[in-house]
N, C-alpha and C positions, 0 to 999 in steps of 0.2 A: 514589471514593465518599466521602459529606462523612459524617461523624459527627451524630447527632440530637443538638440542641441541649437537648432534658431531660436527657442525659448532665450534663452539667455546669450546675449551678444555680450561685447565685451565694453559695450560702450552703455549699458543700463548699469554694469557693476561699479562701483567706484575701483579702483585701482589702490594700490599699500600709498605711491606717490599722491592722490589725490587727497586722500585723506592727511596725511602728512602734511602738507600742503595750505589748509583752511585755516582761515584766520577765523577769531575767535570774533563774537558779534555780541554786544550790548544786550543786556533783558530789553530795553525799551528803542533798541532799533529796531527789535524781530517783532515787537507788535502790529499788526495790522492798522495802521493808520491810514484813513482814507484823504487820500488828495483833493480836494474842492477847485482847485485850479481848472481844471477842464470845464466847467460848468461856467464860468466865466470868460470863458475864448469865446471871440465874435463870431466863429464858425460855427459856433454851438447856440448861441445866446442868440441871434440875428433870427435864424427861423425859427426856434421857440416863442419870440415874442411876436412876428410875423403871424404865425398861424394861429395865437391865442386872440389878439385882436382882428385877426380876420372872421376868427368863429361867431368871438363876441359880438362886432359889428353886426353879423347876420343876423346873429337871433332877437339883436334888439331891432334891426330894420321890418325883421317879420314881427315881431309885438306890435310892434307901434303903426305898421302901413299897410302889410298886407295877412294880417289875420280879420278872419270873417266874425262880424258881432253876428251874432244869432238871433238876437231879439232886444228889445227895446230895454230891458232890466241891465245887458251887458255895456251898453255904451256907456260909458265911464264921464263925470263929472267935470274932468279939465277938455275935454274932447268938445263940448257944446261952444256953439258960439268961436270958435278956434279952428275946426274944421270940418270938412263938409262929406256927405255919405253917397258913394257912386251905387247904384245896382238899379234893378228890374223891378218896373212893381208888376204885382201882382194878381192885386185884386184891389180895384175902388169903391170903398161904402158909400154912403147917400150923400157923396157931395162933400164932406168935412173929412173925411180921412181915409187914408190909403195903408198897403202892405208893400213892404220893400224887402228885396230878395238883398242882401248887400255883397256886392262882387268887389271887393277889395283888389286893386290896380287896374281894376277893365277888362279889356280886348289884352292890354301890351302883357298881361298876368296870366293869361288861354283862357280867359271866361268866355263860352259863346264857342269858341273854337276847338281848344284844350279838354275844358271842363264843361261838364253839361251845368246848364242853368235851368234847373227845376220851371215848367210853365203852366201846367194845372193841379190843382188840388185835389190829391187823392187822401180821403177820408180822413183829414184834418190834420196832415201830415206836413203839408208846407205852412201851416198855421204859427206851430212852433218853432219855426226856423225861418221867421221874417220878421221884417222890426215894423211895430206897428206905430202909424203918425197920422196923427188927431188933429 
């Protein structure tokens, strides 16, 4: 069986003139050296460091403002006296202390609207997931 002739055009062979032709090239020009210059163009650099500080900002906004403590053990030490805890309470014991559901940014965050806000005690279920104040 003969091979089809569009296999080989005349422009994948090199030609006798092309080969004649070729200049001769250095061992150490033919190595693969990677250019780093492009990684420093501002069109490259600009939103790289845009979207890394956009990310960062976020996730440190949600640590610090709007992630949910869950109980009195998680509220952290620099937090007391500095700032102050929004949410639902609960349940009020005999007058000296209460259970707080804590809804971290409010309404403007969809607690209430968005998000359900847990409102009766199902078999000591929201016990563990309210911050208890004595």
């Amino acid at each position: 069986m003969q091979w089809p002739t569009w296999l080989f055009s005349s422009s994948s062979k090199p030609s006798e003139d092309d080969r004649d032709n070729r200049k001769p090239i250095s061992w150490s020009d033919s190595l693969n050296k990677t250019d780093w210059t492009h990684y420093t163009d501002p069109r490259n650099l600009v939103p790289v460091v845009l979207l890394t500080s956009g990310v960062l900002l976020t996730v440190h906004l949600h640590r610090t403002y709007l992630r949910r403590i869950p109980g009195a053990t998680d509220v952290r030490s620099s937090t007391f006296r500095k700032r102050s805890l929004f949410g639902y309470v609960t349940r009020v014991g005999d007058g000296d202390g209460f259970r707080l559901y804590h809804t971290p940014g409010g309404r403007l965050t969809g607690w209430g609207w968005l998000r359900k806000v847990p409102s009766t005690e199902k078999k000591g279920v929201l016990k563990d997931k309210t911050v208890s104040a004595l």
